[in-house]
N, C-alpha and C positions, 0 to 999 in steps of 0.2 A: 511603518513609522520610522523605523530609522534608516530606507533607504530616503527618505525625505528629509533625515536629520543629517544624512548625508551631503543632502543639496544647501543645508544651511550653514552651515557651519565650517570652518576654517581650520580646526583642530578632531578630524574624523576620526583616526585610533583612539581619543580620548573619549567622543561622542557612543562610538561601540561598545568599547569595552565597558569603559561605564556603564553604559545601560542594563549592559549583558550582568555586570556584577552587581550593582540596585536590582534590579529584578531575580539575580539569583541570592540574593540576601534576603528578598522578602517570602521567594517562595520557601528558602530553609528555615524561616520562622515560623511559618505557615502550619510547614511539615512537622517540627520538634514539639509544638502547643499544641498541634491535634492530638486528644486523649486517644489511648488504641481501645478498639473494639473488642477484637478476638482476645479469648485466653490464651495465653501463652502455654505451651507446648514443650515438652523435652527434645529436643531433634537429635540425632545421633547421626554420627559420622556417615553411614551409610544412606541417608535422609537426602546427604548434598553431592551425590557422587549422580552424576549427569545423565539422564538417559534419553536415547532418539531412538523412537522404534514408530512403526506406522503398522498397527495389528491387523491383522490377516480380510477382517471382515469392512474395512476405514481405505483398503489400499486400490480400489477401484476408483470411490471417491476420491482418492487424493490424489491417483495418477491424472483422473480428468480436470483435476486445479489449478497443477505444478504449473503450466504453461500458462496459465491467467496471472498467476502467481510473479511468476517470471516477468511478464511482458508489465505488468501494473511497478513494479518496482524498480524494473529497468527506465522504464518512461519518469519515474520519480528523480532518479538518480542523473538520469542523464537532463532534464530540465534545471534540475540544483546545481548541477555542475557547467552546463553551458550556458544558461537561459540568459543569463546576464548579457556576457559576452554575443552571442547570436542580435540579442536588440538593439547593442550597439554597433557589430560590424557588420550585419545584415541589414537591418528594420533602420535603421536612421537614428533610432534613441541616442540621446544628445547628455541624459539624463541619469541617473540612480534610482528615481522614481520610477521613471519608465521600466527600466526592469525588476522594480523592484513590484508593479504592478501584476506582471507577470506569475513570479510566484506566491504574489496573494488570489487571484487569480484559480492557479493550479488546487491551494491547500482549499481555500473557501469552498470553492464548485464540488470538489468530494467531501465537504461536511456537508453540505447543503443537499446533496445527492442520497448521503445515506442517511437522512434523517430524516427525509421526503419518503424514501424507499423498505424503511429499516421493518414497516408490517409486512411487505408483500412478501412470497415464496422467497426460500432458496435458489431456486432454478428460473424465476425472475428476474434478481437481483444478479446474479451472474450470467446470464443471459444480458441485461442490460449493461453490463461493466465491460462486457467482453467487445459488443457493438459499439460503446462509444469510444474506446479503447484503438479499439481499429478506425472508425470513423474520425474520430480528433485527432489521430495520427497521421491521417491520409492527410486531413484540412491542412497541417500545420506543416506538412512539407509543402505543400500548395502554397498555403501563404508565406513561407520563404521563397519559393521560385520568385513569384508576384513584389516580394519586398514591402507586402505592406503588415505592418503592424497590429490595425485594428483588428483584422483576420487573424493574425497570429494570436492577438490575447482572447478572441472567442475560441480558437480550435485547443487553445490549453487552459478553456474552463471546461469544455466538452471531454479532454484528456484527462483532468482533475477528478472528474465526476464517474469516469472510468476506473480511474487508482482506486477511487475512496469505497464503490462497492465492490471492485475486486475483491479486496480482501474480507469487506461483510460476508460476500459472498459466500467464498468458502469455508468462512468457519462457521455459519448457520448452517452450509451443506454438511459439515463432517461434526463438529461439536455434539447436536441430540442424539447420535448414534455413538457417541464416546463415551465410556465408562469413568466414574470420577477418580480412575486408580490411574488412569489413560490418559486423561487431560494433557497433563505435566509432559507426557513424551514424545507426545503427538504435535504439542504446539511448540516445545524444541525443534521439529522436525521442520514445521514450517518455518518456524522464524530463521533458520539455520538455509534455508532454499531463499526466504524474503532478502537477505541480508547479501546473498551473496550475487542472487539478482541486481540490488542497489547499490556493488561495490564493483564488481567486474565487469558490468557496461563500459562502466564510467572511467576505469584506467583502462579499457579498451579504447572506448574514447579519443584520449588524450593523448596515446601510441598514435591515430587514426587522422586527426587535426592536422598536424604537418604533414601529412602525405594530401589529405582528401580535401582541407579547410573546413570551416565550422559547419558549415552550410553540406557541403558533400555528405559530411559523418552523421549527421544530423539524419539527412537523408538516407543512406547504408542500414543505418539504426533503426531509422525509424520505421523501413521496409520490412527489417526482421520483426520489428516490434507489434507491425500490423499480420505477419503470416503468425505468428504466436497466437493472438487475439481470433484467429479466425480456425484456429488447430483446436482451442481451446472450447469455442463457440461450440462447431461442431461433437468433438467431444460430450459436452454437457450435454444436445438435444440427443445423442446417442443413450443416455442414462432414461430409463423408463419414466416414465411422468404419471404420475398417482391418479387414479381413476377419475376423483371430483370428489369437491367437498371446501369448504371455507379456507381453512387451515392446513393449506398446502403445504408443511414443513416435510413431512413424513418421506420423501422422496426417494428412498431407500430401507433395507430393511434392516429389522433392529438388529443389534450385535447380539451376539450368541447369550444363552442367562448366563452363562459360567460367569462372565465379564461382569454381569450385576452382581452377581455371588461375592467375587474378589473384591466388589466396591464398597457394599457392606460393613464389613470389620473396619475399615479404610475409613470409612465416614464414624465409626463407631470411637477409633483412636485418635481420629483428629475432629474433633467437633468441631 
């Protein structure tokens, strides 16, 4: 919408920003008028002091992620960050809309994917993220060699649909074997690998543009991006696959009882 409100309009900072502050004024109204659920809690100092640990029985699981992990955030970051520009000095786009098609595009095709996908396995669901992952990434350097566009907004709904169950992925693979005392440290862990995926491509990137141009780095990128997807493929079919049965979640074995023991008291003190 507002790369369209782009194409109309004569006064575009005011068109943005406004939008952006209407809309963040409605959703903080939203926010403050919603009554809270949960009871409230005493928290103590020690309650906020930060922890990243990946526990002994989760680190198998999560070494065979990191690399999906990586590649689906990488491909996020580096789309946000050039997607615009490549449609226009690559693709022809003339427009705002045109690239702004693109990254509706990217976000749509991974809600659309993991919502389709969200009953089947684990090892399904990352298995599927990882192939289209690698596949949309091959396409869409393809269709930049080629210059055409239409290819390129298909091979970044195919990439879209790869980000969005990436991440379903792995945390239906590692979450039922986490202890509720574990949640908290485990998903610091990830998001702290997500984040820095989505940040160091991308001034990689932009170090990479004047030397290679958009189209090269793009390409460089997208190379890695596809050996990632296919490190990470393999990896997962290498993890034992559960004998048979409806409710393939189980993919793995349970975490030790100690870890249910600690979770206990834990759910007992914070209801």
């Amino acid at each position: 919408m507002l790369a369209l409100l782009l194409d109309l309009t004569s006064e575009p900072t005011t068109a943005v920003f406004g939008s952006l502050v209407l809309a963040f004024l409605i959703v903080a109204t939203v926010v403050w008028s919603t009554p809270e659920l949960a009871p409230k809690t005493r928290i103590r100092r020690g309650d906020l002091r930060p922890r990243f640990t990946v526990p002994p029985h989760l680190r198998r699981m999560f070494t065979a992620g990191v690399p999906v992990i990586i590649a689906g955030w990488a491909t996020n970051g580096l789309f946000l960050a050039l997607g615009a520009d490549l449609v226009g000095s690559e693709l022809g786009g003339s427009t705002h809309t045109q690239a702004g098609i693109v990254i509706f595009a990217l976000a749509i095709s991974g809600v659309t994917a993991s919502s389709v996908l969200q009953r089947r396995s684990a090892r399904t669901i990352s298995l599927y993220a990882t192939s289209a992952l690698a596949f949309g990434t091959a396409v869409s350097i393809g269709a930049l060699a080629l210059g055409s566009y239409s290819a390129y907004v298909a091979s970044v709904a195919i990439v879209g649909s790869g980000f969005g169950t990436a991440f379903l992925g792995v945390l239906r693979t590692l979450m039922p074997h986490t202890a509720s005392s574990e949640r908290a440290a485990v998903m610091a862990v990830i998001y702290t690998v997500a984040y820095l995926a989505f940040g160091v491509p991308t001034i990689v990137a932009g170090l990479l543009v004047p030397v290679l141009t958009l189209s090269g780095t793009m390409t460089i990128l997208g190379a890695i991006i596809i050996a990632l997807s296919l490190v990470a493929t393999v990896l997962r079919l290498r993890i034992p696959h559960p004998a048979a049965g409806p409710a393939e979640t189980d993919d793995f074995p349970e975490p030790p009882t100690g870890s249910h023991r600690r979770s206990a008291p834990d759910r007992e003190e914070r209801p």
